[in-house]
C-alpha positions in Angstrom: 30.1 194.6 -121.7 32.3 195.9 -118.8 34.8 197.9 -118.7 36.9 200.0 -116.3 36.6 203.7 -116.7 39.0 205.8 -114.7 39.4 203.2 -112.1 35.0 202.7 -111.7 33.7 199.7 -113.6 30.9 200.5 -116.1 28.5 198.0 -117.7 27.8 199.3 -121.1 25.3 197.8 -123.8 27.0 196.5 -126.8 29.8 194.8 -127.7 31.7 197.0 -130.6 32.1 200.3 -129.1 34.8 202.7 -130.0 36.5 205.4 -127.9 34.7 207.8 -129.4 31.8 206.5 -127.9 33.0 205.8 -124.7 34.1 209.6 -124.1 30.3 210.4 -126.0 29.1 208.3 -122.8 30.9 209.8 -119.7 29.8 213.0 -121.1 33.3 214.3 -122.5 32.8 217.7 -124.1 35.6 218.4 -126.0 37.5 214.7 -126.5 40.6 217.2 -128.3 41.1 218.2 -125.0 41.5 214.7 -123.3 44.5 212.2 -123.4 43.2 208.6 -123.5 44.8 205.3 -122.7 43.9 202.2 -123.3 45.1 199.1 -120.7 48.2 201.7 -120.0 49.4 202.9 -123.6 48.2 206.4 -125.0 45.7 206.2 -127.9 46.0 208.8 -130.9 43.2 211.3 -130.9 43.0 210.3 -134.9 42.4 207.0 -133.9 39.7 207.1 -131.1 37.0 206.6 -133.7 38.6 203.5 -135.0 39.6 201.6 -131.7 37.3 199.2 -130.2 37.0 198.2 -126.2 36.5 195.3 -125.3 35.1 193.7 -122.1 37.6 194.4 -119.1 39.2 196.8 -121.1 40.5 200.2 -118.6 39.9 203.4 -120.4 41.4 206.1 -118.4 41.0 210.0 -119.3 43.3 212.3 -118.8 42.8 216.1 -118.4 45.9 218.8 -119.2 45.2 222.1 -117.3 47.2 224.6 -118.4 48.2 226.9 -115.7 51.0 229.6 -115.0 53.5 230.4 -112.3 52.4 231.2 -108.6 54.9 233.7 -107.9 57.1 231.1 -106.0 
C-alpha cells in the first residue's frame, strides 16, 4: 500500500494498518507527543489505534515544541 507521510510517499506492506502503526514505523517515540492528521483533519490520540489508512492516504505528524520568550 502507499501512502504519503509528511509530504514523502511510502510503500508499506499490508493493507489494514492503523495510525498506531504508522507512527510505530517512522520511528515515533512518544506518539502522546505528536498531533496527527489524516487527508487534512486532526485524528484523536484515543483513536490512533482504531483508524485505518488506506492506500493514498497523507498522514502528516506534527511536533509542538514548547519554548519560552527571547527577551524581545
Amino acid at each position: 500500500m502507499k501512502i504519503i507521510v509528511n509530504g514523502k510517499e511510502q510503500d508499506l506492506k499490508g493493507d489494514s494498518l492503523s495510525l498506531l502503526h504508522i507512527l510505530t514505523e517512522n520511528n515515533v517515540k512518544k506518539p502522546e507527543m505528536v498531533s496527527v492528521q489524516l487527508n487534512g483533519e486532526f485524528i484523536d490520540q484515543d483513536n490512533f489505534n482504531h483508524i485505518f489508512v488506506k492506500e493514498k492516504d497523507e498522514v502528516d505528524f506534527l511536533y509542538f515544541m514548547g519554548g519560552g520568550s527571547n527577551g524581545n
